[in-house]
C-alpha positions, 0 to 999 in steps of 0.5 A: 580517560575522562571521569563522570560528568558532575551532577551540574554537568549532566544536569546542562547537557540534558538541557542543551540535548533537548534545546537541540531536538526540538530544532525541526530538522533534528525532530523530522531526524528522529521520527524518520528514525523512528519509524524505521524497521530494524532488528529489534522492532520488525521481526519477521516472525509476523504473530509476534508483532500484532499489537492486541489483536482482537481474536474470536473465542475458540482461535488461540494466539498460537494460531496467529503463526497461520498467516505467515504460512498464507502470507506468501505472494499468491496471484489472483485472476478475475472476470474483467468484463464482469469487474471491469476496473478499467473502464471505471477508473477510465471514466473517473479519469475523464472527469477530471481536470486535465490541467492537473490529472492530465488527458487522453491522446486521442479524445476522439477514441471511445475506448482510450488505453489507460497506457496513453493517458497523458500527466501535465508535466508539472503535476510530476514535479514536486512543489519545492521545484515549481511543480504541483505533485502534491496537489495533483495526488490529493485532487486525484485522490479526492477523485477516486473517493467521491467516485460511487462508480468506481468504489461500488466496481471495487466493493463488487470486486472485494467482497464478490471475489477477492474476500471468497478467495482469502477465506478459502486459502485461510481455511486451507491452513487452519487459521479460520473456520468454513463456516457462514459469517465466521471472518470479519476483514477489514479492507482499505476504501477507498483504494489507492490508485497510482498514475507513473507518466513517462518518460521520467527517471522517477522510481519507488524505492525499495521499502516495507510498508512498516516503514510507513506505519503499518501493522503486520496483521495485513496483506498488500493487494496489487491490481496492475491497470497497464500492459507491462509489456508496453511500460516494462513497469514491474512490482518487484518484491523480496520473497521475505523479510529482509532477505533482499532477493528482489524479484518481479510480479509479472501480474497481468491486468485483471488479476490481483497479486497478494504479498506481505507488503509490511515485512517484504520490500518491494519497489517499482522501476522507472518509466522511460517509455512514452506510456502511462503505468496504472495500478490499483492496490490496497490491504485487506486486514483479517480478524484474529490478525488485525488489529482495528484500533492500530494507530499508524506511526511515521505518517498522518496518511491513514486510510479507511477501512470497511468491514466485511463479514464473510 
């Protein structure tokens, strides 16, 4: 057996351990691992993990336990024509560059599918292999947050339709009251919108959004934009945390699916069809639940949020 390391010993390998850490790719190692859910830091049970939420005089912690019971998927239909997604992120993708966000098949068609929208090739590769997928993403991003057109749709559609309806299921529960003004929520704006071209063997792998810095007070809201019928591109998610029963959401577009995206894995299949998948999706943080001062750990990609008293 070896005995104890001398004081000197120890004292040189302490020095030797943090020469080795600060090397770059043993720094990314360690906060790849720290950012990782395990056991001891992602519990499922959700109160447990809301860091200092900040809760309205007369809703006791205790009542924290209320958003696992609302927490499962739940699906969502909206009017299209009255919150007609579509069109606005059709005309947001007109006016961008096609040599980085890509075109229509058919630009003589008023009414262009989404499904036959065309990516440049090189905007599906990343830069380390000759391509310009990073840029293409943050351009396409820029886009959707200058886009007014586009956000005062999603505004109408959040605070006209899918906030009345969280609060009623809330209600339902126990976890807020009935009352006017009674629920602050806090929703990420601008949204974020996902272009997957085909065909590609590209896939999202299976992950929780805690992975990426998210807190637990939150629920995940997918809008699909395409057919899946077209794409057999499915949102495929476990019904808990860490169970691993993956499973699809055959959402529809014009309807919006909820799942608990920071305890639940989900992923999306590769496109191996000719036809462009589209979606639009984004979180919504409910006061009591959500902390607003969270600061994310494992990525520099925070996004914004609105709040909305209802």
């Amino acid at each position: 057996m070896m005995g104890r390391l001398k004081p000197a010993k120890v004292t040189l390998t302490k020095m030797i351990f943090k020469k080795i850490a600060k090397m770059p790719f043993i720094v990314l190692a360690l906060q790849r691992y720290a950012a990782l859910p395990t056991e001891s830091n992602m519990p499922p049970k959700i109160e447990n993990m809301i860091p200092n939420p900040e809760i309205k005089k007369g809703n006791s912690p205790k009542r924290l336990g209320c958003l696992q019971r609302f927490a499962k998927r739940k699906f969502f239909s909206f009017d299209g024509e009255m919150f007609d997604l579509v069109g606005a992120v059709r005309n947001l993708l007109r006016c961008c560059d096609s040599e980085i966000v890509g075109k229509f098949r058919d630009s003589d068609t008023p009414e262009q599918l989404l499904e036959d929208f065309v990516v440049p090739v090189p905007s599906t590769w990343r830069s380390v292999n000759g391509g310009q997928c990073e840029s293409a993403q943050k351009y396409l991003s820029d886009q959707v947050a200058q886009n007014e057109d586009l956000l005062n749709m999603f505004d109408r559609l959040v605070q006209e339709a899918i906030l009345p309806h969280l609060k009623k299921r809330l209600v339902s529960v126990g976890a807020v009251s009935d009352d006017e003004d009674s629920v602050t929520f806090y929703y990420q704006r601008p949204p974020t919108l996902r272009l997957q071209p085909g065909p590609g063997w590209a896939s999202v792998k299976a992950h929780n959004d805690a992975e990426y810095g998210h807190q637990n007070g939150e629920l995940n809201f997918w809008l699909p934009l395409t057919d899946f019928s077209k794409n057999n591109i499915h949102l495929w998610c476990e019904s808990d945390y860490s169970v691993g029963d993956y499973h699809t959401i055959p959402a529809k577009v014009n309807q919006a699916v909820s799942f608990h995206g920071s305890s639940c894995r989900h992923y999306v299949n590769s496109n191996i069809t000719q036809y462009t998948r589209m979606s639009l999706d984004f979180r919504v943080g409910v006061q009591g639940f959500f902390d607003p001062r969270w600061q994310m750990r494992g990525t520099t990609d925070d996004l914004g949020r609105k709040e909305f008293m209802l």
